[in-house]
C-alpha positions as CSV (number, residue, x, y, z in Angstrom):
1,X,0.0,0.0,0.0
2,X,1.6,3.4,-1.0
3,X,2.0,6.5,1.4
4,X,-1.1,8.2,-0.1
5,X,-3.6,5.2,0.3
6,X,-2.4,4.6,4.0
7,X,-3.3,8.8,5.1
8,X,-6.3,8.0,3.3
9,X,-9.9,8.5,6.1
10,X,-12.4,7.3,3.1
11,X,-15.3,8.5,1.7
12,X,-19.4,7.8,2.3
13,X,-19.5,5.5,-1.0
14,X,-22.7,4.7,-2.3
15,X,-22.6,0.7,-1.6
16,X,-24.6,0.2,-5.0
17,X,-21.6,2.1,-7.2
18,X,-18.7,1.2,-4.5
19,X,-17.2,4.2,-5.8
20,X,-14.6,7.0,-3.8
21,X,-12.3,9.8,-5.2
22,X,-10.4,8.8,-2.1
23,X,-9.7,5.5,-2.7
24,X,-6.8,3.9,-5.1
25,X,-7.8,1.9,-8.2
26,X,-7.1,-1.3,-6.6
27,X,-9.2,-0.8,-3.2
28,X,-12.4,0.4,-5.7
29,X,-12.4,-2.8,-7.4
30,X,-12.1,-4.4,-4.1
31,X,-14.8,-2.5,-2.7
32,X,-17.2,-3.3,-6.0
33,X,-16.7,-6.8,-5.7
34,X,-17.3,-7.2,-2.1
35,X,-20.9,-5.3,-2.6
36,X,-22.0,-7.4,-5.7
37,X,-21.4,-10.4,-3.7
38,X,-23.8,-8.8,-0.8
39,X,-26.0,-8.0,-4.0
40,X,-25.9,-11.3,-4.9
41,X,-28.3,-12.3,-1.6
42,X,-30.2,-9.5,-1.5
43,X,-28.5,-7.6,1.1
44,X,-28.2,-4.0,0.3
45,X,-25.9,-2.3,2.2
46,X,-26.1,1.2,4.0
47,X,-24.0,3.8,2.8
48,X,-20.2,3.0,4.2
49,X,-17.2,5.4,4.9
50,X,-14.2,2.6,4.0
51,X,-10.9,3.3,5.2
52,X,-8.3,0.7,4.3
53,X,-4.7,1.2,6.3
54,X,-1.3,-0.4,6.3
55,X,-0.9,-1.3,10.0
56,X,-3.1,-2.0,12.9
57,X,-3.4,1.2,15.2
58,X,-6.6,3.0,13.5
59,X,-8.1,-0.8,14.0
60,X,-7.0,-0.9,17.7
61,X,-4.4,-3.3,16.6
62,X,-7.3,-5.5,14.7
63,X,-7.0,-6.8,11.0
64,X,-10.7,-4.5,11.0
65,X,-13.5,-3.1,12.7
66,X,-16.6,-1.8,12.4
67,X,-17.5,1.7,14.0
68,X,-21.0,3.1,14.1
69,X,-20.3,7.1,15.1
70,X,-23.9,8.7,15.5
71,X,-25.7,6.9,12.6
72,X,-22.6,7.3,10.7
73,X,-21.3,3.3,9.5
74,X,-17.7,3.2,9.5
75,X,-15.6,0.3,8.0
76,X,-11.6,0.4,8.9
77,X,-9.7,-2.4,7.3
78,X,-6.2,-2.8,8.6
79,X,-4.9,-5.4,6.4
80,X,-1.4,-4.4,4.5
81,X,-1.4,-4.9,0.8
82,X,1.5,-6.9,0.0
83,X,0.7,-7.3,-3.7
84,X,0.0,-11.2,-2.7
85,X,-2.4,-13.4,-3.8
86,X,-3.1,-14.4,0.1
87,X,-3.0,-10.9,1.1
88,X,-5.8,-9.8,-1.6
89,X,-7.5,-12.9,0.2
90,X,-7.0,-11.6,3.9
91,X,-8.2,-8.3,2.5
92,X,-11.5,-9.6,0.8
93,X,-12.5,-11.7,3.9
94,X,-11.6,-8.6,6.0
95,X,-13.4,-6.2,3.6
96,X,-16.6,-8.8,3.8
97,X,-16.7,-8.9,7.7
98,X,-16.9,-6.0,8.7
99,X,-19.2,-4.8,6.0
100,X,-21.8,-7.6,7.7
101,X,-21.5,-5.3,10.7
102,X,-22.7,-2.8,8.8
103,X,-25.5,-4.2,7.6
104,X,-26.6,-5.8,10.7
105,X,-26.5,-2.2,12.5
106,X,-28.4,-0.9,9.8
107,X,-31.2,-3.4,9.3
108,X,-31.8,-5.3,12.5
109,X,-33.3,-4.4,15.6
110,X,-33.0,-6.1,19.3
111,X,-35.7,-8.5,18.5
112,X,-34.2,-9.5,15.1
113,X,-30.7,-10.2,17.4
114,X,-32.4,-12.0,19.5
115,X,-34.6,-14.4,17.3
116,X,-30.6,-15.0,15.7
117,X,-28.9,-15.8,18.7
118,X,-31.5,-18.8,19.0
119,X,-30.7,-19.5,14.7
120,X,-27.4,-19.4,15.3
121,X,-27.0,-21.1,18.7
122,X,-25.0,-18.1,20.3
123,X,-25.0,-16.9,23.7
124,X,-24.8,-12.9,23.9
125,X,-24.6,-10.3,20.7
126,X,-21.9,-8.0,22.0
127,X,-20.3,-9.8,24.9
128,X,-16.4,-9.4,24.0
129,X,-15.1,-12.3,26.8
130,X,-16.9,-14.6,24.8
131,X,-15.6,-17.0,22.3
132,X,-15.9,-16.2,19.2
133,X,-18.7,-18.9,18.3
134,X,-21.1,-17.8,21.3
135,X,-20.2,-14.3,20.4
136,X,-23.9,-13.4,17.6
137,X,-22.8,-10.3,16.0
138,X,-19.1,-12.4,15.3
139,X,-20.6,-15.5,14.8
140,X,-23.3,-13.8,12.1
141,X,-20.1,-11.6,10.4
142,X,-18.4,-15.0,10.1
143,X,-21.0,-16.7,8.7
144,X,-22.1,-14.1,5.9
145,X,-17.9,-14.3,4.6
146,X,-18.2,-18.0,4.6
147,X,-21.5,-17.8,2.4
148,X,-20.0,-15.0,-0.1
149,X,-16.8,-15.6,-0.5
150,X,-15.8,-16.6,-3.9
151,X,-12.9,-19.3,-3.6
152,X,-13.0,-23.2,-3.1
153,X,-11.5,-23.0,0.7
154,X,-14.0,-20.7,2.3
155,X,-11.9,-18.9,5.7
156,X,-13.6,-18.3,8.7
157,X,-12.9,-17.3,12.5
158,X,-15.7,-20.0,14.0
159,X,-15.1,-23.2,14.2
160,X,-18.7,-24.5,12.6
161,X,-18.9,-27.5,10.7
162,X,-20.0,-26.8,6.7
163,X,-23.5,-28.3,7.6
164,X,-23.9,-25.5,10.1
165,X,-22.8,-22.8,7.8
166,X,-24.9,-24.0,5.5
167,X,-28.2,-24.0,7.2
168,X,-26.4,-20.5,9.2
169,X,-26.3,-18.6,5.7
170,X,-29.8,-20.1,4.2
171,X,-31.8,-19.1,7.0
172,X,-30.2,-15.5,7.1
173,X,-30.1,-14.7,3.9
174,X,-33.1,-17.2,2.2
175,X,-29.9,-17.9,-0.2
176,X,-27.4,-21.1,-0.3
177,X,-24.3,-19.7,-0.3
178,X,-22.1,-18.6,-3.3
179,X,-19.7,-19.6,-5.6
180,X,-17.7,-22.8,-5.6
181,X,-17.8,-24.9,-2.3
182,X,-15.7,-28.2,-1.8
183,X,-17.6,-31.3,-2.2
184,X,-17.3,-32.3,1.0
185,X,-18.5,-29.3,2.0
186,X,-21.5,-29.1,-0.6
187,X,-22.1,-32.7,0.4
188,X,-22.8,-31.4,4.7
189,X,-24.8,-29.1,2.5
190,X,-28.2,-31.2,3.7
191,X,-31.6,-30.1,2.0
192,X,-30.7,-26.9,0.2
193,X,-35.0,-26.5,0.1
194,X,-35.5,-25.7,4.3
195,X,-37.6,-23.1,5.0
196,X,-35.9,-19.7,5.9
197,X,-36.8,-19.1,9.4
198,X,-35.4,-15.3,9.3
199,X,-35.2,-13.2,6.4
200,X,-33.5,-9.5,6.1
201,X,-36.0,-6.3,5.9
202,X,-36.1,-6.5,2.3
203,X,-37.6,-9.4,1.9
204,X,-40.2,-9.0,4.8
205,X,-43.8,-7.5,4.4
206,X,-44.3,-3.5,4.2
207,X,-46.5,-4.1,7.5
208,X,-43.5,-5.1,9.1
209,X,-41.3,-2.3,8.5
């Protein structure tokens, strides 16, 4: 990452164009990738100020985080570009997570968080002393990266077996997940037909808005 990109604070981008002045060539395309993948599920995302940085400290020494400042949805990702092929991976998955918190702030409410802790077997939302399975807000982040990303070996944080994932990211989303999955994986996969149990705000009736 050059000198430039790593001063750079980000922009509001408009998650439907993914598009800042402030952000290099190579971060835009990132940024458009990682919201077609959330358009692929129907999950449209708020308007996002994206920062990406070349060390930890604007992250409090984390590879991201999410911020929410006053209605204002902040996503810092502190993952170095090293002109790798993994690092562009770290970066993606990064990118993926902490736009999912995003989302989440933006569309769910304390009742929606609480009908998902029971989905996704959690115990607390925000609790930080947790681990990171019993941990909903983490535990949804990680499963929404595992059902978008786009490459055969799918990383994630949680240690959930593919059939969990599975049935995680269908009854979030209503979707199976995307792109290529292992056949092992795809085999844990279970009856890709089971009725969505939760389903984001845009797929729910006006009445329930």
């Amino acid at each position: 990452i050059t000198a430039i990109e790593a001063e750079t604070t980000g922009a509001a981008v408009d998650a439907q164009e993914s598009v800042s002045a402030t952000l290099s060539p190579g971060e835009r395309q990132l940024l458009a990738w990682a919201t077609d993948r959330f358009a692929l599920v129907g999950l449209d995302l708020p308007d996002v100020e994206v920062s990406f940085h070349d060390d930890g400290a604007p992250c409090s020494r984390n590879e991201g985080i999410y911020r929410d400042d006053g209605g204002l949805h902040r996503a810092l990702i502190c993952v170095p570009d090293h002109g790798t092929f993994a690092s562009d991976l770290h970066r993606r998955r990064t990118l993926i997570h902490e736009l999912a918190h995003a989302w989440e702030r933006a569309n769910l409410d304390d009742t929606d968080r609480e009908r998902l802790l029971t989905v996704l077997d959690a115990e607390s939302w925000f609790t930080s002393d947790l681990e990171w399975e019993q941990r909903g807000g983490e535990r949804f982040a990680e499963t929404i990266v595992w059902g978008l990303y786009d490459q055969l070996r799918r990383p994630t944080l949680i240690d959930v077996p593919c059939a969990e994932l599975h049935a995680d990211f269908r009854l979030i989303t209503g979707h199976s997940a995307q792109g290529p999955i292992e056949q092992a994986c795809e085999a844990d996969a279970g009856d890709t037909d089971e009725q969505t149990v939760f389903r984001p705000p845009s797929s729910r009736t006006p009445d329930r808005r």
